[in-house]
Every structure is written in structure tokens, then in C-alpha cells.
N, C-alpha and C positions, 0 to 999 in steps of 0.2 A: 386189484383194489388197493392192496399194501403200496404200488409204484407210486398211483395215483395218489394216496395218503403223504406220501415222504415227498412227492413234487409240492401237493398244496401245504406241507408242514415248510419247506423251503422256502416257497416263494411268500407265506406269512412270514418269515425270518429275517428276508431280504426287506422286505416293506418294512417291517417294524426296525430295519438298520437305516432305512431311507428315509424315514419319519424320525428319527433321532439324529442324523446329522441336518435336518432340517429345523428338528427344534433346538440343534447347538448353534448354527449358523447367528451371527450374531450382525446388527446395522453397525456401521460408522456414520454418524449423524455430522456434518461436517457445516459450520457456520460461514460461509467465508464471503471472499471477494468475487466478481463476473471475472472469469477465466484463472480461476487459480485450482478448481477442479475438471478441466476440460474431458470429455467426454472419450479420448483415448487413454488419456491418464487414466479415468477411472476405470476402461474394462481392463486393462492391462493388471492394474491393481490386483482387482477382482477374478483376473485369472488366474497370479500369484499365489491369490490367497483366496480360492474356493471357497472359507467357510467365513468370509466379511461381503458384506455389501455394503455398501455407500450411499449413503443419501445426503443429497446436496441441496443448501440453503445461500440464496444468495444474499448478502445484508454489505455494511458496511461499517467504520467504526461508529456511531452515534447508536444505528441501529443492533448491533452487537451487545452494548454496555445496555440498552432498552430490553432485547429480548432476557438477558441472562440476570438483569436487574427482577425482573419480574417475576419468574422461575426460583430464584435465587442459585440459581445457576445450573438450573434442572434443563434437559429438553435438547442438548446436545453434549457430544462427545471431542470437538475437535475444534477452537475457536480461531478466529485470524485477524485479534485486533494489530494497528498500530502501535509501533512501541514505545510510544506518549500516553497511550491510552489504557493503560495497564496500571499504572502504579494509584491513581487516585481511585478510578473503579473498585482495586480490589482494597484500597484500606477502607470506602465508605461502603461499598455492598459487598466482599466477601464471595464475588461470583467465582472465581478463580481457586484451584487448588495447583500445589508446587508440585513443580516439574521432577521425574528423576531421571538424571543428566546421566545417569548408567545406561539409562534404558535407550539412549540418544547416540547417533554416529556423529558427535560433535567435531570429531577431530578431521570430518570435511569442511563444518564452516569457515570461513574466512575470520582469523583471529578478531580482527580487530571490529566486524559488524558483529560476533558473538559479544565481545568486552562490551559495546555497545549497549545492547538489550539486556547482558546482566545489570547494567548499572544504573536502568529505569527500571528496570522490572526485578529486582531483590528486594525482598520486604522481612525482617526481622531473619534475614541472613539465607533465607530461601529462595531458590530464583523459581518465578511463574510464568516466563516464556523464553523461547530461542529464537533465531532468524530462518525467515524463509528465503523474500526476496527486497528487492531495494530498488531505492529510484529518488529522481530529485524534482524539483520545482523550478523553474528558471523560464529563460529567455526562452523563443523559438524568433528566428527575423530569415526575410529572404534577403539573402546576401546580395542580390543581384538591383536590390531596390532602397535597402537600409544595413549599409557596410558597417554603419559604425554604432552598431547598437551593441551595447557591453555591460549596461547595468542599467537597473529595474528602473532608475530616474531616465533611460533614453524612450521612456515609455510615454512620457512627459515633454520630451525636447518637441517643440515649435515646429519644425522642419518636418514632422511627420503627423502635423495637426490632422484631425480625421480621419488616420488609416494606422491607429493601434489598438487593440483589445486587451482586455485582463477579467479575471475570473471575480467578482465580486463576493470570495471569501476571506476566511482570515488570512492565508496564502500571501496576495496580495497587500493584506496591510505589513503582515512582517517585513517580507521584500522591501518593501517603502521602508522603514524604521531599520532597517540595516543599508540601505542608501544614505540618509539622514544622520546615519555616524552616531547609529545608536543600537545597541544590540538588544532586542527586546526580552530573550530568554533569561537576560544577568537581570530586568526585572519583574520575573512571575514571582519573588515573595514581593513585591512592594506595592501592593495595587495605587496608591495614591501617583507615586512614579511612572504606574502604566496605564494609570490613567491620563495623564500630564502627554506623554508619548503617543497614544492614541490620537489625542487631539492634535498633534502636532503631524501627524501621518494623517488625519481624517481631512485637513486643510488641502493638504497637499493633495493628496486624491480629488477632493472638489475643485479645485481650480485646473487641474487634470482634463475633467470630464469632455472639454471643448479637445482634447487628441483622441478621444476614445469613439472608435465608431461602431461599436457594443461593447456589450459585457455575455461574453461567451458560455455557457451554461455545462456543455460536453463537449469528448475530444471531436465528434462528427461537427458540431457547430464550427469549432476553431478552423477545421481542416477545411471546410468549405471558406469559408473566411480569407486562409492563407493559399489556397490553390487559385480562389478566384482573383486574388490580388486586391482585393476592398481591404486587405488589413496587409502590411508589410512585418510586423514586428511587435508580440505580444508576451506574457505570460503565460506561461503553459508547462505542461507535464513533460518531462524530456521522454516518455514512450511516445507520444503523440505525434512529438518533433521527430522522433526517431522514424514512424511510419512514413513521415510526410518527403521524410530524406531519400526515401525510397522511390517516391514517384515523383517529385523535385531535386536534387541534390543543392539548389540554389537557397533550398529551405532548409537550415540547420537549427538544432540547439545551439543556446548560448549559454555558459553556469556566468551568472553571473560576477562581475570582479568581484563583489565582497561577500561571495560566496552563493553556491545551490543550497536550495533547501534539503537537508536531503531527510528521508522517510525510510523505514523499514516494517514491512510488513512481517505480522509473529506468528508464531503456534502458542497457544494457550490452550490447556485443558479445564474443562468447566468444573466447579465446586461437585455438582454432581452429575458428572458424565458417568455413561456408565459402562464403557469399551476403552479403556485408558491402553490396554495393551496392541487391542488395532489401532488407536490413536500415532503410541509409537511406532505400530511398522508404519502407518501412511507418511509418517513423516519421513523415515528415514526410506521410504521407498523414493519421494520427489525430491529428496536432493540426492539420488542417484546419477551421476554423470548423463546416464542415456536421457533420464526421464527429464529433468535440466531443462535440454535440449527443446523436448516436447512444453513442457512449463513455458520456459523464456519465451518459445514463440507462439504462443497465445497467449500471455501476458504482457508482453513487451518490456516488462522489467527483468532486473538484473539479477540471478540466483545469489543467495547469502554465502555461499560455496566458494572455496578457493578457486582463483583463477576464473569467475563468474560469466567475467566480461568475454572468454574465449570460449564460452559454453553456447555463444546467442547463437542465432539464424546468420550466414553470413550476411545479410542486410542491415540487419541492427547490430552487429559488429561493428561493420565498417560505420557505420553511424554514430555510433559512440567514441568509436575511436578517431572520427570527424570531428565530434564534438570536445570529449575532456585533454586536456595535457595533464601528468603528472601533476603539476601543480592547483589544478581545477579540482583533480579528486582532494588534494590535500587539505584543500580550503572546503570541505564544505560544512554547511551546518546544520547538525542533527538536529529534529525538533526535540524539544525537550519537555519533561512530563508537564502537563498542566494543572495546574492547579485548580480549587477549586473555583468561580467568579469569574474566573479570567475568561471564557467565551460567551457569556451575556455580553460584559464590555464591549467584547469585540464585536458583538451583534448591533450594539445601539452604535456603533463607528458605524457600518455598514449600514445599516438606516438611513445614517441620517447623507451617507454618499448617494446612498442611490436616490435620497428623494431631495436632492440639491439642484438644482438648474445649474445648467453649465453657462458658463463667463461666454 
């Protein structure tokens, strides 16, 4: 009876030990982009680290600054805006709380994508995001159909009337306005200026519309587009171009000559997260070398990480390094924070494009 006593005195010991690292066990609520939590990344995570689990939300930037607007920055642990999209969000809603860069393996990011995102994203001397991963906006052309396409205005040349496409975002107005010999970033404080600019890129786009034989909405849309040959030479994400390189090589990106757009994707902690220290391992778990690896090729973008571009799949390697020259990377241009107004503008530009009849 006494054995029996000290078994059942045991194994309630055991239970009440298994009930208490159950109730330590803590979510990492994770907001981000489709493939930047992929499904090995996270049990690996999660095998590291027994007492986190992961819960994953897929959004975007629009939808990001929406949820945590709402909330006021309640409902997740781990955000991944844009790093445009950071600096007006948190002076007018305050979703954001600062980062601490001790707590961070920063000394693998690539200096100069870190300099980067401190210098949208520091606000009264505090910084509220890092770099994950990066990517550009540019050309895609099948070289074997349209050799000489090099800048966003060959999207427009006559010679390729009916078999080019471009995405009907702001994207695509920039691109135009730095064709144009005009750089639209030097005017987000000027709206009367960008507005002037707008119009002068919204023409152009309309008279346009007789090259365009859609306006491509996803990368599956494009790729079908450019495998079947109905479009030689469009607008597009250089991941996209990058896949296409793969099962065309005749299909490359192009940066364009006066420069890719280029984007970085962040880590942001929310105002009121409530896991900030699994926050920090998950980050410094995905820009592990190994994990990189697994990242970049479900992603198809570039890690923030030193040496990024030699971390990809060798497919999108050699794709990238098909696509930039030193000098390509040198030239490109980061988006810059937006201001408050400036994406209405650009919505009633895009209005009034797509409801234009073509010439």
C-alpha cells in the first residue's frame, strides 16, 4: 500500500511538472508575408525551442498597419512590415515599440541594408525595425524576343505594341517618373510637385495602354504570360523573374538603367506584443546561415545577411548573378518613407489609367 502511495504521490508530481511547463510554454504570434514562415522553418524553430510555438498570420504591408492600427498594437508578437512602412505608421498610431539591438545578432546583417532601415525606421533617436530580406522591382524580358529592353520606358517602345505587361500599382508609376528624369522620392514633401509628376507619368501610362496586353495582378499571372509568349517584356518582381530563369533562361530580370526599386522587408515588434524575447530568438534563429538557405528558397528574396546573394538556392543564384552587375546593385533605389496623402494621389493616377481607353 505505502509502494502504491509513493507511485501515485510520483506520478501526481510528474503531471503537476507537465502542467506547468505547459502553462510556461508561451505563442509567438507572427504577422508577416506568404513564405517568410514556411512550414520547416517553423518546426525546426520549435524544436530549438520546446517551450515557444508559433502561430502564423499571413497579411501584408497595408494589411499589417490595419490590423495593429486597430489593436493599437495588441494581437501579435512579431510584425514584417516594409521599410517605407514604418516610420509614418508609428508617428500617427504608435503600433510599434523600439527595438533592443543588444538583444539582436546584428553583426550578421549586411551593413549597409542595416544603415538602411535605421534610417527610416529611427524615430526620436530609437530604432523600431531591422532587416530580414530584400528584393527589387524591375524589368523581366525574354531575351530571345526583346534584346533591347533596359528601361521602364522600353515598356512603351512601338516595336513591342501588344506583348508587354506592367502591374497597375504605385510600382509602376515610380518606374515611369524615374524614366522621365525625375526622381519622385526628392518629391514626397512637395505634394503640389507630386502632384504636377503624377500627371505627367499618368499621360504617359495612357498613351501606353495600346503596348500593354494586360495588367498582371500576381507572379502566377505574369509567369503564364511570359512562358506562353503573349507578353515578351514587362514589370515585375525580380523573385518572379528569378523563378522564370529557371525554367526559361531566355527569361531574365532586367534592373533597370536608372535604377531597381529596391524594398526590404523588417522585423518590427508590436506596441503590445507580448513574447518580445521569443520575438528575438526567431529572428536571430532566420538569419542563421543554415536557415537563410531554407528562407531564400521559399521566398525567393535575398537575406539581409552578409554575403546574402551566396546563401540562395543555386538556381536563384545563378539568376541573380545573370541578372545584376556590380554596378546594378549600386544604383538602386530604396523606397523611401511615405508620407502622409501621397498613396490616395497615386490611387486617383491609377484610376484614372485604368479607366482610359487606349489610343
Amino acid at each position: 500500500m505505502k509502494k502504491l502511495t509513493i507511485a501515485a504521490a510520483a506520478t501526481t508530481a510528474l503531471a503537476l511538472l507537465i502542467g506547468t511547463d505547459i502553462a510556461q510554454a508561451e505563442t509567438l504570434r507572427l504577422l508577416t508575408w506568404g513564405g517568410y514562415a514556411p512550414d520547416n522553418v517553423v518546426q525546426l524553430f520549435e524544436k530549438e525551442n520546446p517551450d515557444i510555438e508559433v502561430e502564423v498570420t499571413l497579411s501584408n504591408n497595408e494589411e499589417i498597419i490595419a490590423k495593429l492600427r486597430a489593436t493599437g498594437g495588441a494581437g501579435y508578437d512579431l510584425a514584417q512590415p516594409s521599410h517605407d512602412r514604418i516610420f509614418a505608421a508609428q508617428k500617427e498610431y504608435k503600433i510599434y515599440k523600439p527595438m533592443d539591438l543588444s538583444k539582436i545578432n546584428t553583426s550578421e546583417m549586411a551593413p549597409n541594408l542595416l544603415d538602411g532601415v535605421k534610417a527610416n525606421a529611427t524615430i526620436d533617436g530609437k530604432v523600431y525595425a531591422v532587416p530580414h530580406q530584400w528584393g527589387t522591382s524591375g524589368l523581366v524580358a525574354d531575351i530571345s524576343k526583346a534584346p533591347d529592353v533596359k528601361g521602364w520606358d522600353d515598356l512603351c517602345n512601338p516595336q513591342y505594341k501588344g506583348r508587354t505587361s506592367m502591374r497597375l500599382k504605385r510600382t509602376i508609376l515610380l518606374g515611369t517618373a524615374f524614366s522621365l528624369g525625375i526622381d519622385p522620392f526628392a518629391l514626397y514633401g512637395k505634394p503640389d510637385e507630386y502632384q504636377k509628376m503624377l500627371d505627367k507619368v499618368t499621360d504617359k501610362l495612357i498613351a501606353c495602354k495600346a503596348n500593354v496586353k494586360t495588367y498582371w495582378n500576381g507572379g502566377d499571372d505574369l509567369s503564364t504570360l511570359l512562358l506562353s509568349g503573349e507578353v515578351v517584356a514587362s514589370e515585375a518582381w525580380d523573385s518572379t523573374a528569378f523563378k522564370l530563369y529557371g525554367q526559361n533562361h531566355n527569361i531574365v530580370y532586367v534592373p533597370p538603367k536608372t535604377g531597381a526599386l529596391a524594398w526590404i522587408d523588417t522585423f518590427a515588434i508590436p506596441r503590445k506584443g507580448e513574447a518580445d524575447d521569443a520575438a528575438y530568438k526567431w529572428i536571430n534563429f532566420v538569419m542563421r546561415p543554415d536557415i537563410v538557405k531554407l528562407m531564400s528558397n521559399s521566398t525567393g528574396a535575398i537575406s539581409a545577411v552578409k554575403n546574402g546573394i551566396d546563401l540562395l538556392p543555386d538556381d536563384k543564384k545563378a539568376a541573380v548573378k545573370a541578372a545584376f552587375k556590380d554596378e546594378d546593385l549600386a544604383n538602386l533605389k530604396f523606397f523611401a518613407n511615405i508620407p502622409p496623402g501621397i498613396e490616395d494621389m497615386e490611387g486617383k493616377s491609377l484610376e484614372r489609367i485604368k479607366a482610359a481607353t487606349s489610343n
